[in-house]
N, C-alpha and C positions, 0 to 999 in steps of 0.2 A: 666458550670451549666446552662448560659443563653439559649444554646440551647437544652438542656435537656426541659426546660421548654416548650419551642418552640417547640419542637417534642408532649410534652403533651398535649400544644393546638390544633397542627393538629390534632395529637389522637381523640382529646372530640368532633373536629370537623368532622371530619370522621364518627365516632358515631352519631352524628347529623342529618347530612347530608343521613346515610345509615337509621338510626331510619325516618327521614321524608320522606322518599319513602314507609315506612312501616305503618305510619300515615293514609296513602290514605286520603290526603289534610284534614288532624288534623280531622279526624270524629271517628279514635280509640285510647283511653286516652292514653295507657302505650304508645306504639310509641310516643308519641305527649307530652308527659310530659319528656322524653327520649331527646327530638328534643329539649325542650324548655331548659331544664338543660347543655343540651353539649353545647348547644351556647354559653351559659350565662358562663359553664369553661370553654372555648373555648375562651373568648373575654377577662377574667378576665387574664388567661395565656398569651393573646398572648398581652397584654396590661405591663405587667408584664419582658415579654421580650424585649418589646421594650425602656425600661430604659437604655440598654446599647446596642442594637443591630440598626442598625439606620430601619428605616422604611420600605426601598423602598427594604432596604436587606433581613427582616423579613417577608416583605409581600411577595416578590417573590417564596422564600421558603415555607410560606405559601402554597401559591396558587398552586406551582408548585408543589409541594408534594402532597397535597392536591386532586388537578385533577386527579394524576397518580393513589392516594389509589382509590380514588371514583369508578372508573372506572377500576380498578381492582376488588372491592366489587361489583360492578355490572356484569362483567363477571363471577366471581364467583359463587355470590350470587341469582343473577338475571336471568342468562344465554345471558345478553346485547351482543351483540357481536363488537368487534372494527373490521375494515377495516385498510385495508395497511396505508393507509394517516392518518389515528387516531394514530396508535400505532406509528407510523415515529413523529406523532406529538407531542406526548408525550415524542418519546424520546429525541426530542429535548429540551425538557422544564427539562427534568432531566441533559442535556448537559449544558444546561444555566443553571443552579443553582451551575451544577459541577464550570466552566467559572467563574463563579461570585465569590464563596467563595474561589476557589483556584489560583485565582490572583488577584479581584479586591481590593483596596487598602481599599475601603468602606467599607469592610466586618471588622469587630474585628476578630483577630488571635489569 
């Protein structure tokens, strides 16, 4: 369930994060009231999981998850484009997250 929850904060984060590109630097309300609410679930969530998930484990995930949507919502979305060394890079942060939960001792099972 903990990281059901943890997918929900990337979620609200992701939403955020794609809502503040949409903001054009908070000058259009809905974008920018969008940006301000996902954080705020976003931080309430990920705060939420880390009661039983340890820190360095949940922020990794986080972040590594995180990076990969954003930047997939911007190649979609956006028409952003990644380079060889982008996408090699990202998959390496999807590799380490693999690494991490599926042997580190740190991770809850």
């Amino acid at each position: 369930m903990t990281y059901l929850i943890l997918a929900a904060a990337i979620a609200a984060e992701v939403v955020a994060t794609t809502a503040m590109k949409a903001s054009d630097g908070f000058t259009r309300l809905v974008p920018s009231l969008v940006t301000v609410v996902g954080y705020v679930i976003a931080l309430y969530l990920l705060s939420i999981s880390l009661r039983t998930i340890p820190t360095g484990i949940a922020y990794a995930i986080w972040s590594g998850v995180g990076i990969v949507l954003i930047a997939l919502i911007a190649w979609i979305v956006h028409g952003q484009k990644l380079d060889l060394p982008a996408a090699l890079g990202m998959a390496m942060i999807i590799g380490g997250i693999f690494v991490m939960n599926a042997f580190s001792r740190s991770a809850p099972h």
